[in-house]
Each structure stands twice: as structure tokens, then as C-alpha cells.
N, C-alpha and C positions, 0 to 999 in steps of 0.2 A: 424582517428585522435586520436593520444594517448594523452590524460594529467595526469600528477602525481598530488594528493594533497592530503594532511593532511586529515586522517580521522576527528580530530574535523572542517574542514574549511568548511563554509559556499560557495562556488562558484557558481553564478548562471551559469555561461560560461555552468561548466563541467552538470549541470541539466540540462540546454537547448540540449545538444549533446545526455545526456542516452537519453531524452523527446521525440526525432525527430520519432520514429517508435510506440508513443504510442496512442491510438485513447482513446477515452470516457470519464470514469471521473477517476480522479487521485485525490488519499487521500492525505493529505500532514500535517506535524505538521504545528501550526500556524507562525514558523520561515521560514517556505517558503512563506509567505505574501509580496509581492509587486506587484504595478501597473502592471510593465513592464513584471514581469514573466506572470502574468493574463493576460497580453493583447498577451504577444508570444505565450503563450496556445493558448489561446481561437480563435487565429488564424489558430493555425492549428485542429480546433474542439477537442481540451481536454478542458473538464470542471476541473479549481482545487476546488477544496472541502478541506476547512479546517475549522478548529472553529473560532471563534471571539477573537480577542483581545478585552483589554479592552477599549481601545479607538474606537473601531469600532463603525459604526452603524448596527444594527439586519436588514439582508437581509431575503425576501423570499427564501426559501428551501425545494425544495422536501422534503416530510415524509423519506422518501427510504433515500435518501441522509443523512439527517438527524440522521435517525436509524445506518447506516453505520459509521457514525464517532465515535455514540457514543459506538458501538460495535467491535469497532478497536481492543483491545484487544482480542477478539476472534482469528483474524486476525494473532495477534501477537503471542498467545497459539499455534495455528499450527505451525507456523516458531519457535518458541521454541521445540516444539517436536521433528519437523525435522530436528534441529541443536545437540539436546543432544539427540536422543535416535537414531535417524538413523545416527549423525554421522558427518553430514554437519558440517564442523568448517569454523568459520567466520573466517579466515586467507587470508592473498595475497599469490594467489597461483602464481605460475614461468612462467606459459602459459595461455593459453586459453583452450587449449584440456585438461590439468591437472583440470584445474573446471570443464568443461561440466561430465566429467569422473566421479569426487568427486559429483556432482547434479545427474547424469544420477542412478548413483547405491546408493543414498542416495533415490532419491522415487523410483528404485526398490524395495529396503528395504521395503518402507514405502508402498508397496503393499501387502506385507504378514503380517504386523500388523494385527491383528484380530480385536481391537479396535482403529475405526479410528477418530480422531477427526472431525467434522464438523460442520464447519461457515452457521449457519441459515437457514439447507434444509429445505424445507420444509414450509418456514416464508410464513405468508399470512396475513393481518391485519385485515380479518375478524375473523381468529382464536381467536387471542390475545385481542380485543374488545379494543382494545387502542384508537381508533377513537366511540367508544361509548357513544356518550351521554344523550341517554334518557335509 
């Protein structure tokens, strides 16, 4: 199933169609907030993870979870590198095999970097003592 739309448009249709092969937990801005998307998720076991609006009430939240949204930008520093120094251009490409092609030899690329970016190896909370109280 193909659909065309606007990159600024909000569609939940076309979210529920990429969503159908993705298991675990799924980050999301707080503009992907409604009942019905939570409840399609969570039916097929993805967790969405996003922040609070203002008008929310403060739900229990894994640490981990927690840690990860507010580290999203890390996130995004990688896909920034791999868009401007390997090359990846956010453009609509003509086909399908045209991007795999344009992803596949952009992390090639991103294999012979010597310096490579990386999102939180290593993270462990007994390191950081962030849960340390006494």
C-alpha cells in the first residue's frame, strides 16, 4: 500500500502502515500523543514513549525510558552525521532500490570513519550514581 503526503502533515493512517513491523518501544515527539494511536500500538506490543504535555497527568516511567527521551538528541547527532558527512540526503528518492543504494553505501561510508559517534555504550546507572542517595 503506497500513500503520498505532505511532509509537514500529521497522518495517523500513514504511522499505523510504517508501525505494522515494529516490535518494542517507539520514541515519538509529543505530537504523536492520542488515545487511539496508544491503544493500536500497544496492541500490537510497541510501547510509545513520548514526554508529557502540559495538560497530562505524570505517569510511572522506567529510568531507562525515561533517560532515553531525554537523550534523544544524541539520537539525532548520529542521523545528523550520517546525513551531512556520509552523504545520506533527506530527499524523495524515484524508487526503492535508489535509497536502499543511497543508505546501504552511506554506512558503508560510515564504517571507515575512524571517529565514530556513539549513543550511551557502555551506560550503566551504577556508574553515573544518578540513583544515589545516601
Amino acid at each position: 500500500m503506497k500513500k503520498k503526503t505532505m511532509m509537514n502533515d500529521k497522518d495517523p493512517k500513514v504511522f499505523k502502515v510504517l508501525a505494522k513491523r515494529l516490535d518494542g518501544k517507539l520514541f515519538a515527539d509529543k505530537g504523536y500523543i492520542s488515545q487511539k494511536l496508544f491503544d493500536f500500538l500497544f496492541e500490537d506490543g510497541i510501547q510509545l514513549m513520548t514526554g508529557l504535555r502540559v495538560n497530562m497527568k505524570n505517569k510511572l516511567m522506567p529510568f531507562y525510558d525515561r533517560m532515553m527521551l531525554r537523550k534523544r538528541y544524541i539520537i539525532k547527532t548520529i542521523n545528523d552525521l550520517l546525513k551531512n558527512t556520509a552523504q545520506i540526503v533527506h530527499s524523495r528518492h524515484r524508487s526503492m532500490t535508489n535509497f536502499i543504494m543511497n543508505l546501504v553505501s552511506a554506512l558503508g561510508a560510515y564504517c571507515f570513519f575512524e571517529n565514530k559517534a556513539e549513543a550511551l555504550q557502555g551506560y550503566c546507572i551504577e556508574d553515573t550514581k544518578q540513583l544515589a542517595l545516601f
